[in-house]
C-alpha positions in Angstrom: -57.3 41.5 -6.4 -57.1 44.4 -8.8 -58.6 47.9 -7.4 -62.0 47.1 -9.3 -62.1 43.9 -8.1 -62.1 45.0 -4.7 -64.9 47.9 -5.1 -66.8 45.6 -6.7 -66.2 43.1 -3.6 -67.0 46.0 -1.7 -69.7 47.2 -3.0 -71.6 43.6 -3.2 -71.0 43.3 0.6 -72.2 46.9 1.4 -75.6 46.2 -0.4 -76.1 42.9 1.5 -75.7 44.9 4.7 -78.0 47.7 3.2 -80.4 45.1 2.4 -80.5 43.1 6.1 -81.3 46.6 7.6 -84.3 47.4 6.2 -85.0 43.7 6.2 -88.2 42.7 7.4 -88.5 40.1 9.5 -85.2 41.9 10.6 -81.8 38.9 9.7 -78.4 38.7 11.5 -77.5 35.9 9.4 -76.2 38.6 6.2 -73.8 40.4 9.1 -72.1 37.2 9.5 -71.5 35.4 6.1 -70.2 39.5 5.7 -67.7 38.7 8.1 -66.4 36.3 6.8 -66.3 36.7 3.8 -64.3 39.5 4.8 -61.7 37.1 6.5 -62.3 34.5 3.9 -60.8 37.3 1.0 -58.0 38.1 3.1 -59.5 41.6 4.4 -58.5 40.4 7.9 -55.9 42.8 9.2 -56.3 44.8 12.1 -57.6 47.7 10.6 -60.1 44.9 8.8 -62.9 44.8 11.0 -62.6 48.8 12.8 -62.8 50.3 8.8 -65.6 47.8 8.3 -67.6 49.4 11.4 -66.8 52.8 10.8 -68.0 52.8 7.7 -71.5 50.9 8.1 -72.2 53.4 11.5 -70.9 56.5 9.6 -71.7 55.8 6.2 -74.5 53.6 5.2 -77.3 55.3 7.3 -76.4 58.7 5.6 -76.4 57.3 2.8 -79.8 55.4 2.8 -81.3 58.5 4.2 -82.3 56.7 7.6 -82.9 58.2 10.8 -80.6 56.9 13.8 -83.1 56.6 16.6 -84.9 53.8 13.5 -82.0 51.9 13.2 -80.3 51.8 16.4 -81.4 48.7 17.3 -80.5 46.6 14.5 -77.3 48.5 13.8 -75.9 47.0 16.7 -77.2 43.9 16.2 -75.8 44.0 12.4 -72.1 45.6 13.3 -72.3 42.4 16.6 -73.2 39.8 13.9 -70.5 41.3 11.2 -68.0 41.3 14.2 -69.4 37.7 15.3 -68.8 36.5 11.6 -65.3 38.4 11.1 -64.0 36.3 14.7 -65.3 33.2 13.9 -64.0 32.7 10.6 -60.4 34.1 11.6 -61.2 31.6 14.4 -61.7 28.5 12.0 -59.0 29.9 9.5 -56.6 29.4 12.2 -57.3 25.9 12.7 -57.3 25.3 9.4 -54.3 26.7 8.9 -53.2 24.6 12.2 -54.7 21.6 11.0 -53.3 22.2 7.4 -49.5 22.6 9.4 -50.4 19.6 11.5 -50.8 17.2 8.6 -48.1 18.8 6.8 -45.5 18.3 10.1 -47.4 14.2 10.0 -46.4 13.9 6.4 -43.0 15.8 6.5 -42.4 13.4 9.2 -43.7 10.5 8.0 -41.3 11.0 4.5 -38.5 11.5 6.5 -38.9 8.5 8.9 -39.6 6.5 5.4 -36.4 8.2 3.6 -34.5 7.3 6.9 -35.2 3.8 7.0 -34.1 3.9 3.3 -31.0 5.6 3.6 -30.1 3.1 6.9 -31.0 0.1 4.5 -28.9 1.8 2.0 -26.1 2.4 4.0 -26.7 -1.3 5.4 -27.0 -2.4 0.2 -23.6 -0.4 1.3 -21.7 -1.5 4.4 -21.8 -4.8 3.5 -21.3 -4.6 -0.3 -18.8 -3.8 -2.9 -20.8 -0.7 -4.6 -19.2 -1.7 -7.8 -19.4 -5.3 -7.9 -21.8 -6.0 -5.6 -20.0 -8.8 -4.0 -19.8 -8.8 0.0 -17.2 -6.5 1.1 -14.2 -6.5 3.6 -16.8 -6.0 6.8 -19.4 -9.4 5.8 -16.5 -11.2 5.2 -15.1 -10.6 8.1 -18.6 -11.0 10.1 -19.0 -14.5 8.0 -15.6 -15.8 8.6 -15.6 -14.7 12.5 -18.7 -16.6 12.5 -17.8 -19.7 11.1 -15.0 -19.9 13.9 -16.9 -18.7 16.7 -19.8 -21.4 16.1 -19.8 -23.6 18.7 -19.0 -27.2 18.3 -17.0 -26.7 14.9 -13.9 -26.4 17.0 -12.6 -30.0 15.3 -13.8 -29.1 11.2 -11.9 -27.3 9.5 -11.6 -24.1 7.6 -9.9 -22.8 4.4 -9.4 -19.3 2.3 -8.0 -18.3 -0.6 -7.0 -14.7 -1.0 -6.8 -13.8 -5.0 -5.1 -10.8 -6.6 -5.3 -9.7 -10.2 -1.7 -10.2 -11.8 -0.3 -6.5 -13.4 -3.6 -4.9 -12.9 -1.9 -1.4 -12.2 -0.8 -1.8 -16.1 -4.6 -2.5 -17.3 -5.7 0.9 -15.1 -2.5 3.0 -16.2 -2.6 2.1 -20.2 -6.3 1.9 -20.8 -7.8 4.1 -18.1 -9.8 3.3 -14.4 -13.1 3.1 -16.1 -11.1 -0.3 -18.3 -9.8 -1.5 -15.0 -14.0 -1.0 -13.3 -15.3 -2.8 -15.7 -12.5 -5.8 -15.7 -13.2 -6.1 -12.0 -16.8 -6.7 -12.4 -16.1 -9.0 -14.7 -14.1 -11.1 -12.9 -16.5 -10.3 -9.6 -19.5 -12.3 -12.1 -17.2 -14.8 -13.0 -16.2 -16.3 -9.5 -20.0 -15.8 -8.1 -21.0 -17.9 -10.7 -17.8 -20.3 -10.7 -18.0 -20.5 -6.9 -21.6 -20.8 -5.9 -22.3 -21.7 -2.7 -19.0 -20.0 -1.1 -18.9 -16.7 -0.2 -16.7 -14.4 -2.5 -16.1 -11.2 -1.6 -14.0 -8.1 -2.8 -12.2 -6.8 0.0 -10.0 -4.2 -1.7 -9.1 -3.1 -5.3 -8.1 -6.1 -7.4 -7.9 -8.7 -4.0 -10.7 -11.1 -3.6 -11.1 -13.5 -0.9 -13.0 -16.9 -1.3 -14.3 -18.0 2.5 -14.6 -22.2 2.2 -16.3 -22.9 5.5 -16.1 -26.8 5.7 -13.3 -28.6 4.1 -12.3 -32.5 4.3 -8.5 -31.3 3.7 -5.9 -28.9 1.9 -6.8 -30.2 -1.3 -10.7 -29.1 -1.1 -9.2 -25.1 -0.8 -6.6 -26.1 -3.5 -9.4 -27.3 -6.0 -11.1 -24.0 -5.3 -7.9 -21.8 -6.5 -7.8 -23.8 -9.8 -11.4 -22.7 -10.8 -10.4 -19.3 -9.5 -7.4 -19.1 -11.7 -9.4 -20.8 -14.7 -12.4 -18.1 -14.3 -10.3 -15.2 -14.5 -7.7 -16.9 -17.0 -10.6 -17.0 -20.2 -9.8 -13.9 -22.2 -12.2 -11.1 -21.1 -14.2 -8.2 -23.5 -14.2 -5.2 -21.7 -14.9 -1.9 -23.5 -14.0 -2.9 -27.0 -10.2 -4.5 -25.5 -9.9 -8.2 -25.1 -7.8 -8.5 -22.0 -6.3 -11.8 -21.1 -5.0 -11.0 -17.2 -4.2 -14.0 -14.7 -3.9 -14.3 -10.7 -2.3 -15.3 -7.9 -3.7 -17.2 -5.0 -2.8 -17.5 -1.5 -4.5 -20.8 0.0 -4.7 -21.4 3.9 -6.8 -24.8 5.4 -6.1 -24.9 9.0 -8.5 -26.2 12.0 -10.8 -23.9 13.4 -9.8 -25.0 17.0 -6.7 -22.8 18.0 -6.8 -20.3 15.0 -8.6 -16.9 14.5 -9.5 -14.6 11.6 -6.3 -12.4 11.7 -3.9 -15.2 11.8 -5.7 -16.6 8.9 -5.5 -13.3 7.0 -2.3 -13.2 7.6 -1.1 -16.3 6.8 -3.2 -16.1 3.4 -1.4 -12.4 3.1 1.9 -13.9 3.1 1.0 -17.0 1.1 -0.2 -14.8 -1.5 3.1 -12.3 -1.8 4.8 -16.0 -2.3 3.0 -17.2 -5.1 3.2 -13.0 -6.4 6.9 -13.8 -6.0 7.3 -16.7 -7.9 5.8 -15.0 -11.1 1.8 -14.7 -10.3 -0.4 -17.1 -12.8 0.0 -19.8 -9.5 -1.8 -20.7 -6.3 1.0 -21.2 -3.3 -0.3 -23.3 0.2 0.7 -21.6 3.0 3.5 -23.4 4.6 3.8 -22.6 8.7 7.8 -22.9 8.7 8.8 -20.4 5.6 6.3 -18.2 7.1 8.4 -18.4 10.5 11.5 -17.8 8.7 10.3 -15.1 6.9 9.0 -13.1 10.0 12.6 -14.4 11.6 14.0 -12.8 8.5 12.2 -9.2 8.6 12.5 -9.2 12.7 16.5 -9.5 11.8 16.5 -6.8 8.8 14.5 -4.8 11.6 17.3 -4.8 14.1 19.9 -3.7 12.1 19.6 0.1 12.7 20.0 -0.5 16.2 22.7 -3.2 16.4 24.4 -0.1 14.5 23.8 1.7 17.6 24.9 -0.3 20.0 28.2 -1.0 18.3 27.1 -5.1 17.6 28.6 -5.2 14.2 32.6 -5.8 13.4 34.8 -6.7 11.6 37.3 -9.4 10.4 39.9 -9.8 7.7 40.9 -12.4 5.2 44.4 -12.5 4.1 44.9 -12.2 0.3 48.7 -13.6 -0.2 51.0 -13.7 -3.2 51.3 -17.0 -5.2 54.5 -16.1 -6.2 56.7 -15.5 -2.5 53.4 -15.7 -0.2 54.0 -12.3 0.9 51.0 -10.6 2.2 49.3 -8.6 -0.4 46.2 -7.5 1.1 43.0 -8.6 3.4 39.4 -8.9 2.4 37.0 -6.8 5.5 34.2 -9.3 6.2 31.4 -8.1 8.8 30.0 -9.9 11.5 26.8 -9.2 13.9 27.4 -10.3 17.4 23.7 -10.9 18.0 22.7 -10.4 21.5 20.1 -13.7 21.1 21.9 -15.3 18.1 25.2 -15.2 18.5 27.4 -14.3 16.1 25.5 -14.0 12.6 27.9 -14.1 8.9 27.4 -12.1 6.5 24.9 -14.5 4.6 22.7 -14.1 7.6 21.5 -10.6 6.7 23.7 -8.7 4.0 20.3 -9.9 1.0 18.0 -8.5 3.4 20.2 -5.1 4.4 20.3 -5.2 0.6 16.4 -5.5 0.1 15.4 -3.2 3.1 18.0 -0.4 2.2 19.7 -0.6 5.0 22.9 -1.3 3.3 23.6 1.9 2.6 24.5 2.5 6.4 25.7 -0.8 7.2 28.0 -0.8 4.4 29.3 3.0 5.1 29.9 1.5 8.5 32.0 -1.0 7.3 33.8 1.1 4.9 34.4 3.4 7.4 35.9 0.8 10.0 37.7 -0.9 7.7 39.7 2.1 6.9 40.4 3.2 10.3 41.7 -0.5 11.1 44.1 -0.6 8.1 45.5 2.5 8.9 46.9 1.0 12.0 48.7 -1.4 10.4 51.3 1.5 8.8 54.4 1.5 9.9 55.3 -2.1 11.3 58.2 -2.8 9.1 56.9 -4.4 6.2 54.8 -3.1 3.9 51.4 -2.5 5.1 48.5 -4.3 3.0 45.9 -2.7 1.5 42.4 -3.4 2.8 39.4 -4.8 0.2 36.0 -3.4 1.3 32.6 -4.9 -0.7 30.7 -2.2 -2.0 26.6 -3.1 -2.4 24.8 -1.6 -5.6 23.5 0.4 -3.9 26.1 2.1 -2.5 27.7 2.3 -5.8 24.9 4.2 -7.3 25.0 6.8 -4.5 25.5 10.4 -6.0 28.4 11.6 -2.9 30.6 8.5 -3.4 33.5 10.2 -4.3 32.6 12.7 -1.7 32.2 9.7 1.1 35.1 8.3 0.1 37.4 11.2 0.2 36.1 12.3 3.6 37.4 9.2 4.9 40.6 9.1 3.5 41.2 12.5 4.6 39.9 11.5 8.1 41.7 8.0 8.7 44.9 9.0 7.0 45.2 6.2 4.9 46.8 6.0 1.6 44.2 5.4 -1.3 46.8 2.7 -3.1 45.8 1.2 0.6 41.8 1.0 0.1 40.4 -2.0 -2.4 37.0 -1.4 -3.6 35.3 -4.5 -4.9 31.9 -4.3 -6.6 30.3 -7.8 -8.5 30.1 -8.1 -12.4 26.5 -7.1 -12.1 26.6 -3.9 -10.5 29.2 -2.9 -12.9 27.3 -4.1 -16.2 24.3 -2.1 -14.7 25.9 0.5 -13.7 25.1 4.4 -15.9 27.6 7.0 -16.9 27.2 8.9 -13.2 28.3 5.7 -11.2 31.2 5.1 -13.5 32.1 8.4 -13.5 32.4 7.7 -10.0 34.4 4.9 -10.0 37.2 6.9 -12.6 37.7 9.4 -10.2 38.3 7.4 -7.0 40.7 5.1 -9.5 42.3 8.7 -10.4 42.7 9.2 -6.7 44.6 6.5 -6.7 41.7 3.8 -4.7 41.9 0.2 -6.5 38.8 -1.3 -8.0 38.6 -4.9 -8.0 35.6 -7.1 -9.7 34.7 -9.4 -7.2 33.4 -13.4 -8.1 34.4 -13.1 -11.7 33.5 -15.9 -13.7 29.8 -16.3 -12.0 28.3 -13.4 -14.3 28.2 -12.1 -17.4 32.2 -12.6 -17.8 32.8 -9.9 -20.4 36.1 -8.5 -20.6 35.2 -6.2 -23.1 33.7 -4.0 -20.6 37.1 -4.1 -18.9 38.8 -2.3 -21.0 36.5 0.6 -20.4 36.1 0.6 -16.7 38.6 1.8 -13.9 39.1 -1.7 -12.8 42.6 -2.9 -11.3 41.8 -6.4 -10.1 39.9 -9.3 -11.1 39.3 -12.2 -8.4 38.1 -15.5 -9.9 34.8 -17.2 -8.0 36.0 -20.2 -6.3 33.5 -22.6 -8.1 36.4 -22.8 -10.3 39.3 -23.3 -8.1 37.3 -25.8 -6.4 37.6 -27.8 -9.5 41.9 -27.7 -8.4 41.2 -29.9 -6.1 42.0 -33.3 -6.7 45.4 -34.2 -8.0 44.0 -36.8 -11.1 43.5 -35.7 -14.5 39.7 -35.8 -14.4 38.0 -33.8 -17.6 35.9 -31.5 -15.4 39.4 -30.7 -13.1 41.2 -29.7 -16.6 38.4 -27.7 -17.8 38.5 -25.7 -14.7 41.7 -25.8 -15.2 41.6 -24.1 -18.8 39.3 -21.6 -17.9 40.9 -20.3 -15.1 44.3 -19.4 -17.4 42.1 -18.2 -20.4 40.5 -15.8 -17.7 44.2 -15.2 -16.3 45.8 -14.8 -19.6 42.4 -12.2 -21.0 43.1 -10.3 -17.4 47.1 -9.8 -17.5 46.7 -8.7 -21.5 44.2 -6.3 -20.2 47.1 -5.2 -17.3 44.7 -6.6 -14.6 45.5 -8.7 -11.2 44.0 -11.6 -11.0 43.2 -13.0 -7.1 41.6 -16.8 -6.7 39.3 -17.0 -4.3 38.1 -19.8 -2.3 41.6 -21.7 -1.9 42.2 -24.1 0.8 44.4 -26.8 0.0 48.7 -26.0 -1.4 47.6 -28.3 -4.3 45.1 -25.9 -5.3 47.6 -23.0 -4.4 50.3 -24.7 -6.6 47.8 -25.4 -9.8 47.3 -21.5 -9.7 50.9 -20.4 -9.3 51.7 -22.4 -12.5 48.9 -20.9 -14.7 49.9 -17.7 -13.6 47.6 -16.2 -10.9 48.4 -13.4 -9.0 47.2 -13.9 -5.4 45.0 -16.0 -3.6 42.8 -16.1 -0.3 41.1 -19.0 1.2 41.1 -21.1 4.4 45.2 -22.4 2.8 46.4 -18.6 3.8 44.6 -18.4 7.0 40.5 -17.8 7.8 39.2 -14.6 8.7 40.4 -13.0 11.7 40.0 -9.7 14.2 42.0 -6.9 12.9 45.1 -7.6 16.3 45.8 -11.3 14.1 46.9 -9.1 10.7 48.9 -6.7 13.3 50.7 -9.9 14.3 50.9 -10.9 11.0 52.5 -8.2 9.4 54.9 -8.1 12.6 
């Protein structure tokens, strides 16, 4: 209130007091609605009241011109029935104001026990579901599928997935943006609900999708559901002004429910799936029990490489490569073996692709660079002429920026001669090798290391690249000395035939030695000498053999 409004306020109360005073029949009633109407416009403070009294005793008898000893009487009775008032309505204020916080503590309470069972069945429209495509997510499928093998008697039905993934989606996201990529998704999410009603299809992670079919009669009931996946998300789609024609890859598993569980048929769909990725996506691929075991027999052996390395399971042998012309040795070819504790001793074939996929080539070839060298240095000095040694050199290892440094080292270290050390790389690696690699391969050349082209004929068989390239020797693929073999005069046999001395011929006018692998028989060895070939090395000049067997040879 203003300071008028409150002498006004004031004043109205002090003339209702006035008034009950010199009442008759003398009225308590004014003294309390006073009171509280005190407390009702918040005049209720401590000093409240005590002013309030002071002022009727002090005050309003002077000022009515009373005498005491008239009033006494009902001047207590008055200020008792102000005071009476002033108590009981701060009295019922505070409940009111209790009663008022009461309800509002029911309510507050009441909104958030309703916002919490809202945000629990939220978190319930969200633990279960894809938030953007509203399919069932990773954690329902999982419930559904554990489910549908747990049931009891369902142990002899049967059970089959298949685990989709959108072919090159990363390209749709990185050339036309996430929000693109979103909107393809649930796209493809409406089209298999739809196209698969009555299975349960769920997203269970970026662009994968799983398809749960809980009873089949065999293999081809799952396979039938991977063609209407594939033709869903095959039809050209509109998604923010782009027409995108994608495709996918499906992984299909159908096994028995009896004796299998949800991780191994995750798993077994994973790995189905990265087959038919593998064989160029647009496909569905059925999970086949025996690949999968070679595969995990394959990655278990990549695995153990590091520490075969360790243990010193890896070694080596040589393959003599002889002159054609007085059958003098010339040089031997370093082949690695694995002396697998559990295996037994593993060739090359058995686990060079995957050191080559895994990386681990890198070490395992430096190994065998490095051993090679410190054999062949041992064979200096036993009267004839000591032959160089031919190590294979992985892509790889060809494209690693301290070659030159690598190789140097172990020159330096081993003491061999570099006119000793043979490095042979395929036709691929050198067509695909850039100007640091080759770079590489000049200066080791300069140092006086031999570069040979190993299984010519099987590539791209361009000389023209020879005459640019460090390269000393070339040695022919056996496929075509294979065709030596029989002495008639069949057509294929003379077409080998022609092509080896055309690739002789090109190699010698380009100053190159030429080395035919793959020769077992002296027929063979014979048709070579007379077209011209330099050397040769096959199972006719001896098989490979530990590095004491070339001692005795050169003896």
């Amino acid at each position: 209130m203003s300071l008028a409004q409150l002498e006004s306020l004031l004043q109205r109360l002090t003339d209702q007091l006035a008034g009950a005073l010199r009442a008759e029949p003398f009225d308590l009633r004014p003294g309390h609605r006073v009171g509280a109407e005190l407390v009702a416009n918040h005049i209720a403070s401590a000093e409240g009241l005590g002013r309030t009294v002071e002022v009727v005793q002090l005050r309003l008898v002077r000022d009515l011109g009373l005498v005491a000893d008239e009033v006494e009487d009902r001047m207590a009775r008055l200020l008792a029935a102000v005071a009476t008032g002033y108590a009981r309505a701060l009295r019922d204020r505070t409940l009111d104001e209790q009663e008022s916080i009461r309800r509002a503590v029911m309510v507050a309470r009441s909104q958030a026990e309703r916002a919490l069972r809202a945000s629990e069945a939220r978190f319930r429209h969200q633990a279960t579901h894809d938030s953007l495509t509203e399919l069932p997510n990773r954690v329902l499928f999982t419930e559904r599928l554990a489910a549908a093998l747990n049931e009891p008697g369902r142990g002899a039905e049967r059970v089959g997935l298949c685990l989709m993934d959108l072919d090159r989606f990363k390209a749709v996201n990185d050339s036309l943006g996430h929000q693109t990529g979103d909107q393809l998704l649930t796209t493809v999410a409406g089209r298999l609900r739809r196209a698969l009603d009555g299975h349960l299809v769920a997203r269970i992670g970026g662009d994968e999708f799983v398809v749960l079919v809980e009873r089949t009669a065999g293999t081809a009931d799952v396979v039938a559901i991977a063609d209407t996946v594939l033709a869903a998300v095959r039809e050209p789609a509109l998604v923010d002004g782009h027409e995108l024609s994608v495709t996918a890859s499906v992984g299909v598993v159908e096994q028995q429910v009896a004796g299998t569980t949800s991780g191994d048929l995750m798993r077994a769909a994973d790995a189905t799936l990265r087959w038919a990725k593998a064989a160029g996506g647009a496909r569905w691929e059925v999970y086949d029990a025996d690949r999968n075991r070679r595969e995990r027999a394959r990655y278990a052996l990549s695995a153990a490489i590091p520490a075969a390395l360790e243990r010193g399971e890896f070694y080596l042998e040589y393959q003599p490569l002889t002159s054609l012309r007085d059958g003098r040795l010339l040089g031997v070819e370093a082949l690695v073996r694995w002396r697998h504790p559990e295996l037994g001793v593993l060739r090359p074939d058995s686990f060079i692709g995957l050191a080559e996929e895994t990386g681990l080539i890198v070490p395992l070839g430096g190994w065998v660079l490095a051993e090679a060298c410190r054999e062949a240095e041992r064979w200096s000095g036993r009267g004839a002429p000591a032959p160089f040694v031919s190590v294979n050199l992985a892509v790889r290892q060809v494209h690693r920026p301290d070659l030159v440094q690598e190789v140097r080292a172990l020159l330096n270290r081993t003491g061999l001669p570099p006119e000793r050390l043979q490095l042979e790389i395929t036709e691929s690696t050198m067509m695909s090798t850039t100007e640091e690699p080759v770079k590489a391969l000049r200066i080791l050349a300069d140092l006086g290391v031999r570069i040979a082209i190993d299984d010519f004929g099987t590539g791209y068989s361009n000389l023209a690249y020879l005459r640019d390239l460090p390269v000393t020797e070339l040695k022919v693929a056996g496929e075509f000395v294979a065709g030596l073999r029989a002495a008639t005069a069949e057509p294929a046999r003379r077409t080998d035939e022609r092509i080896l001395a055309s690739l002789v011929s090109l190699a010698h006018a380009l100053d190159l030695t030429v080395t035919a692998e793959g020769v077992e028989t002296a027929g063979q060895a014979e048709r070579l000498r007379a077209i011209g070939c330099d050397a040769g090395q096959g199972w006719h000049f001896g098989r490979p053999a530990p590095a004491e067997r070339i001692l005795e040879r050169i003896g």
